[in-house]
ZAFILO-631381 format. One line per 10 residues: number of its first residue (from 1); for each residue x, y, z of C-alpha. Coordinates in Angstrom, 1 decimal. Layout:
BEGIN
NUM> X:Y:Z  ...
This chain:
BEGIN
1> -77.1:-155.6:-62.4  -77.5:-159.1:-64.0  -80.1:-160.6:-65.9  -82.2:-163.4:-63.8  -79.4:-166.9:-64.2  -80.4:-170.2:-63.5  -79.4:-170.8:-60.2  -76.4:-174.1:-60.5  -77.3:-177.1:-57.9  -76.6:-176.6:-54.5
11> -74.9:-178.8:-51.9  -76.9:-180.9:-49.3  -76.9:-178.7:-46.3  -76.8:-181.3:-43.7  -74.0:-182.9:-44.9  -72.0:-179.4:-45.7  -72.8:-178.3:-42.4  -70.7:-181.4:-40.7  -68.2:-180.4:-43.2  -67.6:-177.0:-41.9
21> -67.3:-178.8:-38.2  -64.7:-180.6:-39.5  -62.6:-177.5:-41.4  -63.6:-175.3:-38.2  -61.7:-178.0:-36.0  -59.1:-178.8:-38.3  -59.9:-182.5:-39.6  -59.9:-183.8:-43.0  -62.3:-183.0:-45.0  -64.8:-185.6:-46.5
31> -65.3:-185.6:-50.3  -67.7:-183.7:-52.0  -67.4:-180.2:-50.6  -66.9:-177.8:-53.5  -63.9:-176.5:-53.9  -65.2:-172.6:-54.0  -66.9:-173.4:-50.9  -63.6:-174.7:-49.1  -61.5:-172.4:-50.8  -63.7:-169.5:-49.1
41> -63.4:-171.1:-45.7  -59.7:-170.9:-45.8  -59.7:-167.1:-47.7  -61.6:-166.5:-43.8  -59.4:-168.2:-41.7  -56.2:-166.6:-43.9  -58.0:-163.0:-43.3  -58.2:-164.0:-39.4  -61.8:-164.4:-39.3  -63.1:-165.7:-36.1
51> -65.9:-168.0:-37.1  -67.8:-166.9:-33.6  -67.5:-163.1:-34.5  -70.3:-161.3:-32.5  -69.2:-157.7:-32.7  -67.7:-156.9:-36.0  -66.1:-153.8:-36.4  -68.3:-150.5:-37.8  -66.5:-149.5:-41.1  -66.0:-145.7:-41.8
61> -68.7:-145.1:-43.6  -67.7:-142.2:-46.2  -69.0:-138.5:-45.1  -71.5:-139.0:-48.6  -72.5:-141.6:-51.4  -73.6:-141.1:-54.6  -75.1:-144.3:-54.5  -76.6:-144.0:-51.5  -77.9:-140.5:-52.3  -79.6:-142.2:-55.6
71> -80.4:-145.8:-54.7  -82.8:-143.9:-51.1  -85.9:-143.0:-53.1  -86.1:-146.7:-54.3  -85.1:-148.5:-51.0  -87.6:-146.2:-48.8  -90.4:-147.1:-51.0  -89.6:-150.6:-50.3  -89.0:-150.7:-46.5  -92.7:-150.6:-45.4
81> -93.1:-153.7:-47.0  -90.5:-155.1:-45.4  -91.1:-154.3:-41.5  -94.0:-157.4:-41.2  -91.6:-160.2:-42.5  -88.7:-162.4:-42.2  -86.4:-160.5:-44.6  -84.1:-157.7:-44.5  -82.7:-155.5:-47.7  -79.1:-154.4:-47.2
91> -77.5:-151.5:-49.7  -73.5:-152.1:-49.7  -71.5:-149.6:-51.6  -68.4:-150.8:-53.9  -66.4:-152.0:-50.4  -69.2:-153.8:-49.2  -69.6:-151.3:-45.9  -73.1:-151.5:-45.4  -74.6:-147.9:-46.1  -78.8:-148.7:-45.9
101> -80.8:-151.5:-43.9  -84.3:-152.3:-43.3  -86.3:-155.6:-42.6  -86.0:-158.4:-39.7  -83.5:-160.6:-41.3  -81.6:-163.0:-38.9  -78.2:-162.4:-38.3  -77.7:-159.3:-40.2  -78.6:-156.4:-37.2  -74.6:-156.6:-36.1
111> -72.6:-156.5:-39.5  -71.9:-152.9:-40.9  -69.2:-154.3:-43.5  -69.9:-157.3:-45.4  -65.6:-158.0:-46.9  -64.5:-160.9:-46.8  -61.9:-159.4:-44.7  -64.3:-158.8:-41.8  -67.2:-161.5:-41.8  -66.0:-164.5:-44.3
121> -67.7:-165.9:-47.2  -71.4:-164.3:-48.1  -73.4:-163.0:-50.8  -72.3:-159.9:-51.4  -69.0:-160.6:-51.6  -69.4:-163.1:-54.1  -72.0:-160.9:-56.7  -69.4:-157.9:-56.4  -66.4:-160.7:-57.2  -68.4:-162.0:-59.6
131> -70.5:-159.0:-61.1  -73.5:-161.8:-61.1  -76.5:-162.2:-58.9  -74.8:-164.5:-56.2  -76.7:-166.7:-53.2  -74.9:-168.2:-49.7  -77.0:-170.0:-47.6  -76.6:-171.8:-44.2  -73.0:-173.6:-43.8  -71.9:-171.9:-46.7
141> -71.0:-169.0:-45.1  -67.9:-168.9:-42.3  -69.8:-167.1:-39.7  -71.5:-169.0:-36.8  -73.4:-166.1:-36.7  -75.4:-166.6:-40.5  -75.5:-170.4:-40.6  -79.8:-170.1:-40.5  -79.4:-167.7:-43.2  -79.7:-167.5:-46.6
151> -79.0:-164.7:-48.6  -78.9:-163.6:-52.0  -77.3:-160.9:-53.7  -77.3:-158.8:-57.1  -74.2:-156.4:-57.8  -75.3:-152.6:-58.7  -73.5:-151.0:-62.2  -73.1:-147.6:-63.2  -74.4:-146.7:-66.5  -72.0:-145.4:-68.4
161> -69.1:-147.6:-67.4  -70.4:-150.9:-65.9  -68.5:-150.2:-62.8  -69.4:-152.2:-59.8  -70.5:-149.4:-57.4  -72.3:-151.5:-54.4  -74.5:-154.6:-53.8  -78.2:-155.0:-52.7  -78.5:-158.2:-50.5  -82.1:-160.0:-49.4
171> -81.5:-162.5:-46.4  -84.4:-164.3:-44.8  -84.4:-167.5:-42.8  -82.4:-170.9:-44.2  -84.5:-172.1:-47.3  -83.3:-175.1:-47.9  -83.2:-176.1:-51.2  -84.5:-172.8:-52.8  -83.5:-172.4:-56.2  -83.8:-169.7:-57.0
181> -83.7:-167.9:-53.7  -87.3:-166.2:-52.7  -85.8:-162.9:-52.5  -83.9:-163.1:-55.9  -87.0:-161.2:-57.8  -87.1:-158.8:-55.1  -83.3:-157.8:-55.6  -82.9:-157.9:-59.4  -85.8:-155.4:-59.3  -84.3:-152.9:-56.6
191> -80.6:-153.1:-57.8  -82.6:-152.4:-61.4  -84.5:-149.4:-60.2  -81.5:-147.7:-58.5  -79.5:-148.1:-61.8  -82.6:-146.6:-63.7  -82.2:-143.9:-60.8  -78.6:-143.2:-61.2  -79.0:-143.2:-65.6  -81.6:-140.3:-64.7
201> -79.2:-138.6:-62.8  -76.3:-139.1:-65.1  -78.0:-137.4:-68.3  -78.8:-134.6:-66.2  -75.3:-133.7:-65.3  -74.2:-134.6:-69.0  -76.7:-132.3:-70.3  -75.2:-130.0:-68.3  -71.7:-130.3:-69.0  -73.0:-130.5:-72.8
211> -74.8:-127.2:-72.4  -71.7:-125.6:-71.5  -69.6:-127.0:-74.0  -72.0:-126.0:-76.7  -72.4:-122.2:-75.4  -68.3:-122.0:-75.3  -68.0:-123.7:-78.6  -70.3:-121.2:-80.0  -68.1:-118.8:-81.4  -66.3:-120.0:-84.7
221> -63.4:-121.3:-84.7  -63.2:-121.7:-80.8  -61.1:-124.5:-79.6  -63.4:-126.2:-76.8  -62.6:-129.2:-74.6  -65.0:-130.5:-71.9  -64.2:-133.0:-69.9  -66.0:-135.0:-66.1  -63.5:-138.0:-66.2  -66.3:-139.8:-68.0
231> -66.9:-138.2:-70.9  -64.9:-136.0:-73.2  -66.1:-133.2:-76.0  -64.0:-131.3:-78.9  -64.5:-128.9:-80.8  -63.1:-129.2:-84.6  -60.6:-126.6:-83.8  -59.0:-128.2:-80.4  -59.2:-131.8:-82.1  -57.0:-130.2:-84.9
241> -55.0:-128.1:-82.2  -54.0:-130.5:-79.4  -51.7:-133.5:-79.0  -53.0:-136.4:-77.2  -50.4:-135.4:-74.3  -52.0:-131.6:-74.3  -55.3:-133.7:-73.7  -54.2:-135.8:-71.3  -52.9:-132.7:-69.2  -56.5:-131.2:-69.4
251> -57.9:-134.9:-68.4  -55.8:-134.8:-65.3  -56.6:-131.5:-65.0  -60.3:-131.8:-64.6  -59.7:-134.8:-62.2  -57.3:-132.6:-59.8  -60.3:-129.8:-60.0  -62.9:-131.3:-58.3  -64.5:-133.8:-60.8  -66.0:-136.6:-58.9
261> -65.0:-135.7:-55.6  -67.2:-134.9:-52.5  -66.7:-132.2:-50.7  -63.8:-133.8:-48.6  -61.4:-134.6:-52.1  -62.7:-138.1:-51.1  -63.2:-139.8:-54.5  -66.9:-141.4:-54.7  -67.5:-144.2:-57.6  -70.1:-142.3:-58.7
271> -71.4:-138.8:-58.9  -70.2:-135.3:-59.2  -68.6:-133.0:-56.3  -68.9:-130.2:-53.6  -66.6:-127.6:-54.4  -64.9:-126.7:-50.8  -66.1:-123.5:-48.8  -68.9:-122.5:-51.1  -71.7:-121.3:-49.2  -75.5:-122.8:-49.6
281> -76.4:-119.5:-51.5  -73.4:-119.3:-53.9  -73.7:-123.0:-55.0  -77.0:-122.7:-55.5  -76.2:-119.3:-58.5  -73.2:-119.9:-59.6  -73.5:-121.9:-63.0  -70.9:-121.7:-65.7  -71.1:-118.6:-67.6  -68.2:-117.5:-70.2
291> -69.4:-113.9:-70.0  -68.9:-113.6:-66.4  -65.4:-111.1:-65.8  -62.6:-112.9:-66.1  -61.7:-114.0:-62.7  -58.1:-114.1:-61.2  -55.3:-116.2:-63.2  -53.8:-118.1:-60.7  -51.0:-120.6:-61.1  -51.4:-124.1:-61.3
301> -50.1:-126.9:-59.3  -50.9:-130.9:-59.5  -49.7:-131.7:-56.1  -51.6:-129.0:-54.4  -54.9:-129.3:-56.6  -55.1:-133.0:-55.0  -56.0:-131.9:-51.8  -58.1:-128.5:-52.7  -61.2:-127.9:-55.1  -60.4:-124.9:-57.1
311> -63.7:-122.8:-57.7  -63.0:-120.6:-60.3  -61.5:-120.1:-63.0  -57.3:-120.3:-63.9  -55.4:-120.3:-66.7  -53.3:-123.3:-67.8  -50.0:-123.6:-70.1  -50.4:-126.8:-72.2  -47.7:-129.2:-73.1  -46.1:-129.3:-77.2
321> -46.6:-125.8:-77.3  -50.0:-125.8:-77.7  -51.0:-122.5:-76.0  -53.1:-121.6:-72.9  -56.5:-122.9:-71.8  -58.4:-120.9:-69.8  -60.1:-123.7:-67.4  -63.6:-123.2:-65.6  -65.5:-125.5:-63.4  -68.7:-126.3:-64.3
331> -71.2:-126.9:-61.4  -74.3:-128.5:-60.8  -76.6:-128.4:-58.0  -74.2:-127.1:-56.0  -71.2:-129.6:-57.0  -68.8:-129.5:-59.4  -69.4:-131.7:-62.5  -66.7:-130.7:-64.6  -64.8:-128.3:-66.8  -64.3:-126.7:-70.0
341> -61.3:-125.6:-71.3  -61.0:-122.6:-73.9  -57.7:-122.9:-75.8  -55.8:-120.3:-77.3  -52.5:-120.4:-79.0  -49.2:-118.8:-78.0  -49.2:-115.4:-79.2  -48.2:-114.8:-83.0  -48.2:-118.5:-83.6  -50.6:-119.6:-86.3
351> -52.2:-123.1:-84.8  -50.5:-126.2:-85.6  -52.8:-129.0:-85.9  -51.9:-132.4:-84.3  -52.9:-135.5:-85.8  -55.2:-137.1:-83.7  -53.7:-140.4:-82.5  -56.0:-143.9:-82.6  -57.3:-144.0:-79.0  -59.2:-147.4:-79.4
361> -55.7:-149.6:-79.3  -55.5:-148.4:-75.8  -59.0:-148.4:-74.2  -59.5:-151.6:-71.8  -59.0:-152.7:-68.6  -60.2:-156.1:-69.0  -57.6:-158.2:-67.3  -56.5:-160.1:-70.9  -56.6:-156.4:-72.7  -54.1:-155.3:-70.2
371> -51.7:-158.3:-70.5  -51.6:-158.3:-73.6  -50.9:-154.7:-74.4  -48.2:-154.1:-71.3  -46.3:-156.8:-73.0  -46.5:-155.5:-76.2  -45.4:-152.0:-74.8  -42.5:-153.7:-72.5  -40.9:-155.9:-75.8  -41.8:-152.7:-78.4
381> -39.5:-150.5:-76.2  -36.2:-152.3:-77.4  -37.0:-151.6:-81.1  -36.3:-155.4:-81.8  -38.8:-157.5:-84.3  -42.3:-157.8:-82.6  -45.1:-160.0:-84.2  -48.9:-159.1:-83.2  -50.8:-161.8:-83.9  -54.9:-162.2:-83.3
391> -57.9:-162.5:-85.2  -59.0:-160.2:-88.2  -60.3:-156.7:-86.3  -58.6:-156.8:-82.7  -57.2:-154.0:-83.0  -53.3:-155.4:-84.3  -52.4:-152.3:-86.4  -53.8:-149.6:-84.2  -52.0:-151.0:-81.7  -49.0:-151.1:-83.6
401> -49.1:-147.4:-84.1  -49.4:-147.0:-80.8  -46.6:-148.6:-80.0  -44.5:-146.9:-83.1  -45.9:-143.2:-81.7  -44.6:-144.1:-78.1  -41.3:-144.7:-79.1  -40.6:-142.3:-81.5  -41.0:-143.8:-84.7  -43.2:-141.0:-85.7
411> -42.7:-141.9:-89.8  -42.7:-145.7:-90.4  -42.9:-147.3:-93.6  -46.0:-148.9:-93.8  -46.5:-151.8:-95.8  -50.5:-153.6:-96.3  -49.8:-157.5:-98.1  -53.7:-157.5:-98.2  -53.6:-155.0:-100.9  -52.0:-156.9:-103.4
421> -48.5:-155.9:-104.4  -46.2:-154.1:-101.8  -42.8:-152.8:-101.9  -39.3:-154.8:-102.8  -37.6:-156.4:-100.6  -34.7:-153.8:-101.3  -36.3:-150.9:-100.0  -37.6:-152.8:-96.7  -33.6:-153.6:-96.7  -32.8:-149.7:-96.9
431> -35.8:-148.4:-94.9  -34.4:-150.7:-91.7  -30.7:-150.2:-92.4  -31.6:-146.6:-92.6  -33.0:-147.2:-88.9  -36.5:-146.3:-90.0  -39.3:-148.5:-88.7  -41.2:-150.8:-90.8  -44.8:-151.7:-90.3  -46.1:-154.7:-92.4
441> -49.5:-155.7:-92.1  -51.1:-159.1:-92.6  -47.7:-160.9:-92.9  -50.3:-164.4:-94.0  -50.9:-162.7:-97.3  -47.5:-162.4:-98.1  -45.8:-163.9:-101.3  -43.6:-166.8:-100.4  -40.5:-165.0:-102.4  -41.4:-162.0:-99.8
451> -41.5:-164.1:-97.1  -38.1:-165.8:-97.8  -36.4:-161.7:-98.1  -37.8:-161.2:-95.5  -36.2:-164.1:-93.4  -33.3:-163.2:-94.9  -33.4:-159.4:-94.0  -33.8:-160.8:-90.7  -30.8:-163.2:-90.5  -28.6:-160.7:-91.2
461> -30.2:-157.9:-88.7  -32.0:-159.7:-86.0  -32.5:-156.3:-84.1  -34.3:-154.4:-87.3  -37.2:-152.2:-86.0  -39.7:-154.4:-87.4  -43.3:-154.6:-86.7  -45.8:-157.4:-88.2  -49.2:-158.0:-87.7  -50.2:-161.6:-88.5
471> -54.1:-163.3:-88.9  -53.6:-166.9:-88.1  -55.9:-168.8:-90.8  -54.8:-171.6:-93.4  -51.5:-173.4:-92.2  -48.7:-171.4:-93.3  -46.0:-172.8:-95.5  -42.6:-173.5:-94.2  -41.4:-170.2:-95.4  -43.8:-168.2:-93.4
481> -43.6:-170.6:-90.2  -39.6:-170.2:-90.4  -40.3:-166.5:-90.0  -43.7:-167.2:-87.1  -41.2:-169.4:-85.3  -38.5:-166.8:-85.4  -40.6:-163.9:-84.3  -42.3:-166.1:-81.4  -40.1:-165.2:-78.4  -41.4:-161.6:-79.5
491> -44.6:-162.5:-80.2  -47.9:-160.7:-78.5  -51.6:-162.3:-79.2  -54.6:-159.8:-78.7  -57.6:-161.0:-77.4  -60.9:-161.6:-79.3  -63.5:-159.1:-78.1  -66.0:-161.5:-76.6  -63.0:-162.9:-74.5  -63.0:-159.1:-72.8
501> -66.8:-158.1:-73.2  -66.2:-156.0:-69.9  -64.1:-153.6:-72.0  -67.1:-152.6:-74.9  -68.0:-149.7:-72.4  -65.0:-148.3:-73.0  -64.8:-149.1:-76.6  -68.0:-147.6:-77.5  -67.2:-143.7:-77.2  -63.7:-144.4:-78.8
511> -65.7:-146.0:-81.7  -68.7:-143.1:-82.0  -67.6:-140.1:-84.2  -66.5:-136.7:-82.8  -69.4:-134.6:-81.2  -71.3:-132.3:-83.4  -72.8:-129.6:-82.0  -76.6:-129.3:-81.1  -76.4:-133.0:-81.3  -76.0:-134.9:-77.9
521> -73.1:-137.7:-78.0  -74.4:-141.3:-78.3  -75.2:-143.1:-75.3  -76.7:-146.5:-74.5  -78.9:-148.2:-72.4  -78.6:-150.6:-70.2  -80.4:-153.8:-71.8  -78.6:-152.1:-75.1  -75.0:-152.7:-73.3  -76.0:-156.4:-72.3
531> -76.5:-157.0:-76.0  -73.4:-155.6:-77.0  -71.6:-157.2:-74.2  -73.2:-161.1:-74.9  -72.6:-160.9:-78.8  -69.9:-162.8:-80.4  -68.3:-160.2:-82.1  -66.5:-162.5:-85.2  -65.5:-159.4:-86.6  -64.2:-158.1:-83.1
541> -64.2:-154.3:-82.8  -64.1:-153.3:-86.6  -67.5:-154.9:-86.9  -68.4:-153.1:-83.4  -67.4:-149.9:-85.0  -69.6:-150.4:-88.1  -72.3:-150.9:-85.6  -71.3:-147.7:-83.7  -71.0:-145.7:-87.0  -74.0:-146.6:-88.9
551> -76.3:-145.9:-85.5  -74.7:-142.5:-85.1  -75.2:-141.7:-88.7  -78.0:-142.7:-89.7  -80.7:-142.9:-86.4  -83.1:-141.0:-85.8  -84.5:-141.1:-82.3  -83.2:-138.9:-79.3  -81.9:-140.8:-76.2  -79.8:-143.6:-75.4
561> -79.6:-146.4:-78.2  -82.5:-149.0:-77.2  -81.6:-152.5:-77.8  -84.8:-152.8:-80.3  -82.5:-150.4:-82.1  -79.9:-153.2:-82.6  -79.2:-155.4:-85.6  -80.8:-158.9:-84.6  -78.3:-161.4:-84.6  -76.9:-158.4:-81.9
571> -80.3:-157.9:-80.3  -81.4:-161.4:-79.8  -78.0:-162.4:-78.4  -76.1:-165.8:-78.6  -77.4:-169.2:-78.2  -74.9:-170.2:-76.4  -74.3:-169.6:-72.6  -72.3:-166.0:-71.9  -68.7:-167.5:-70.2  -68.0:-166.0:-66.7
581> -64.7:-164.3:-66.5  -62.8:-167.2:-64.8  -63.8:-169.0:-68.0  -63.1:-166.5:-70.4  -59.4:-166.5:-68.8  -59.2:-170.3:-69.0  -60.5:-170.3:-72.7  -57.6:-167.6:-73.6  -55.1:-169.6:-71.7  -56.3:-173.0:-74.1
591> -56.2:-171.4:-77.3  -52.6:-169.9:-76.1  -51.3:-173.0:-75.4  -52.8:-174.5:-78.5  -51.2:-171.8:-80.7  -48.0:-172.0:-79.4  -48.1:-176.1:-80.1  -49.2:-175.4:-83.9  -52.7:-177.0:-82.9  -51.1:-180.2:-81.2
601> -53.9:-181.3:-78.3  -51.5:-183.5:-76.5  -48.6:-181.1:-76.1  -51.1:-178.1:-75.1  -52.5:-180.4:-72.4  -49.1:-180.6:-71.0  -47.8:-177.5:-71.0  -51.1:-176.4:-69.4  -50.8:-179.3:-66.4  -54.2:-180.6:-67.0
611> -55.1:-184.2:-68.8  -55.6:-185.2:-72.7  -59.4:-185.7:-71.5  -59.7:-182.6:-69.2  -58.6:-180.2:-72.4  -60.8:-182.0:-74.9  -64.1:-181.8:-72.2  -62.6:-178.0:-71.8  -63.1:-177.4:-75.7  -66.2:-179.0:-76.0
621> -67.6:-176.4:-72.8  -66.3:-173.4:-74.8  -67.3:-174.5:-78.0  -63.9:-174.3:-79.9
């Protein structure tokens, strides 16, 4: 859910409202309409909307919701209050198919799916595009049907990722010129309360799965793995034992199993699973217990496990000969929440451990992270020179090792410039010809008589398996812009972290140190991930990992990290305005353009299509 906005200036109505004649009949437009409000008009009529829709389709609803299951409690209490007015209260899960309603609101008693796809522009639609609290009123919308409504709508997270999982919508009667809507308070407060209600029931099942990971860790020396597709917990002897591909089997593993499914195999966006053809009385006693008799091995199969919950326990041969893990379910309630593997090696073989590869170059699904890193993966996969350039702590040399490991290069030659002197030229020359990557970090702090070998090296092997990581800073001298200019075709830049903020969720259990038993992993609430999320973050993620550290080490409170807990230059948040994500993409695609024009406004405005005066009013907006 959002935080209360200021609500941007609306449109006349009147005027709108003869605009929409016009569109619906096909005649030019007159000016003023906003372009979002035209462009969803045609999204509708591209969909095949019919603007006089009276019986829109019922969706198929899903046999049971999570959200639905968590958010009734909250919306029940409300719906008394509701029956004497003018409003109605509508729950929409993550594909807007309406799954609750209460109230008189007009309009609203036909539509069970609120998509674009089937009803045109509204509310809900924009909050779950938009992940903000979002308001339609009158003409706005496409529908014949909702032009006396107005309607405003919040979008409902999940905890522990920041997942969109529904909407909650308020429409009442057209309010012309409202701002805020009336019913804004009253859905900020109920998407709030079903996200407190679905934290509650999210520490429960990780408590759970935590419990049993604890009792099988118990015995020393036992390599443990738990896993829910959320969360993840190793014991030192399996984070010593497996490979990241041995973990990644056990990861697909527990999703295959049962692990946020319902009882169907149907995959919810939220909440654990039924396991199929367990009766009321055996979900109800069947917790995990490792001193139950072992049950029957039986073997395993991907394809198979996709359309069946398996129940009990199985054995399963991991990859890099790593051993077996002996895999039980761990149930909840009556649903499957998880599993925990118990890993033993092959027989007579002492345990080799694996070193644990850096997993925070690859979490984000931010759309900026993953263009950045899929090119970077596409040009390392040739093992030609590739330059990864970005500001200090985004992640450039984890990355690169990530890219090294994925290809092979298992034993590079790693090089730091930061750290003063670093190796002759020579032995760069040998260590390439010798077809042996070469890692060189912060090529900007390079020696100019390095710098000029190295351009050398480079005219006489263009191909050489050469990786450089580059802050830009001070101007570089002609030597080191000979070698930027020659890399640039091969060139990847990685994104600041407040220019992905969605992807901190993801970051923050990558940053947190392993789990120690008897102590629950950090978690975070939800005002304390809005702070996280609306920070600046100059020092990108290394300064977010300092944060994570030093509050794992040295707190000492149970429970999910508050946000009084926070530094506060991080608790207080920015003073400037947090960018929406069409900005944030605009913003990256200016200081692209700007890098790849050494700085020059006039050519960057060019290359981007847009006017001298349009980039420098663009700057001044983001503040660069």
């Amino acid at each position: 859910m959002t935080t209360t906005e200021e609500s941007p200036a609306r449109p006349a109505l009147t005027p709108l409202r003869q605009a929409r004649e016009r569109f619906l009949t096909g005649r030019p437009l007159p000016d003023g309409v906003p372009d979002e409000i035209v462009a969803a008009w045609r999204r509708a009529r591209f969909f095949g909307v019919r603007h006089d829709l009276t019986e829109p389709a019922e969706p198929l609803l899903p046999a049971r919701s999570a959200l639905l299951t968590a958010a009734r409690p909250v919306l029940e209490r409300l719906a008394p209050a509701l029956a004497s007015g003018q409003s109605s209260l509508v729950l929409t899960d993550e594909r807007l198919r309406v799954l609750w309603s209460a109230g008189s609101g007009p309009g609203d008693e036909k539509c069970h799916d609120l998509s674009e796809q089937e009803v045109g522009h509204n509310s809900a639609a924009l909050a779950l595009r938009t992940r903000h609290r979002a308001e339609v009123h009158g003409p706005e919308h496409f529908l014949d049907l909702w032009q006396d409504v107005s309607a405003v709508s919040v979008p409902v997270l999940a905890p522990e990722n920041g997942q969109v999982l529904g909407t909650v919508t308020v429409a009442s009667g057209l309010c012309t010129g409202c701002t805020p809507h009336p019913g804004a308070a009253l859905a900020e407060a109920t998407a709030t309360a079903v996200e407190a209600e679905l934290l509650a029931r999210s520490r429960t099942t990780e408590r759970v799965l935590l419990d049993a990971f604890q009792r099988a860790a118990a015995r020393p020396g036992a390599a443990v793995v738990a896993l829910d597709g959320k969360n993840r917990l190793l014991s030192d002897a399996a984070a010593e034992m497996l490979s990241p591909g041995a973990v990644a089997v056990l990861e697909r593993t527990a999703a295959a199993n049962g692990s946020g499914r319902d009882a169907t195999g149907a995959s919810e966006a939220y909440g654990p699973c039924e396991p199929a053809g367990a009766s009321e009385a055996t979900r109800a006693s069947e917790p995990y217990d490792l001193s139950e008799p072992a049950r029957p091995s039986e073997p395993y199969d991907y394809d198979s496990a996709r359309h069946r919950n398996v129940s009990v326990a199985f054995d399963l041969e991991l990859p890099d000969g790593t051993g077996t893990a002996r895999v039980t379910p761990v149930r909840h309630e009556g649903a499957v929440i998880g599993v925990v593997a118990v890993v033993e090696p092959p027989p007579g073989e002492a345990v080799r451990p694996h070193a644990r590869q850096p997993r925070v170059a690859l979490a984000g699904r931010s759309v900026p992270w993953r263009h950045a890193t899929a090119k970077a993966a596409e040009l390392a996969r040739s093992r030609e020179p590739l330059l990864l350039t970005g500001e200090r702590g985004t992640g450039k040399t984890a990355l690169a090792r990530e890219l090294l490991t994925a290809r092979g290069d298992l034993d590079p030659l790693v090089v730091d410039a930061a750290e003063g002197l670093v190796d002759e030229p020579d032995i760069w020359a040998t260590t390439l010809a010798s077809d042996r990557a070469l890692l060189l970090r912060h090529a900007e702090r390079l020696a100019q008589a390095d710098v000029a070998a190295l351009n050398s090296l480079l005219d006489e092997r263009p191909d050489a398996p050469l990786l450089l990581t580059y802050t830009p800073g001070t101007p570089p001298g002609p030597c080191l812009q000979r070698l930027l200019d020659t890399l640039a075709v091969r060139s990847v830049t990685l994104p600041a972290l407040r220019e992905r903020p969605d992807d901190i969720r993801e970051l923050l259990p990558e940053l947190a140190p392993g789990p120690v038993p008897g102590r629950p992993p950090l978690t975070w609430t939800l005002d304390a991930l809005r702070a996280l999320e609306r920070h600046p973050w100059h020092g990108n993620i290394t300064e977010l990992a300092h944060l994570v550290r030093a509050l794992a080490e040295h707190r000492q409170v149970a429970g999910p990290v508050r946000r009084a807990e926070l530094p506060d230059l991080v608790r207080e948040g920015p003073a400037t305005r947090q960018l929406s994500p069409m900005e944030l993409a605009e913003r990256t695609a200016i200081l692209e353009s700007l890098r790849r024009h050494g700085g020059n406004k006039a050519r960057a405005a060019a290359a981007l299509g847009i006017a001298r005066a349009t980039l420098y009013r663009k700057l001044r907006g983001y503040s660069l």
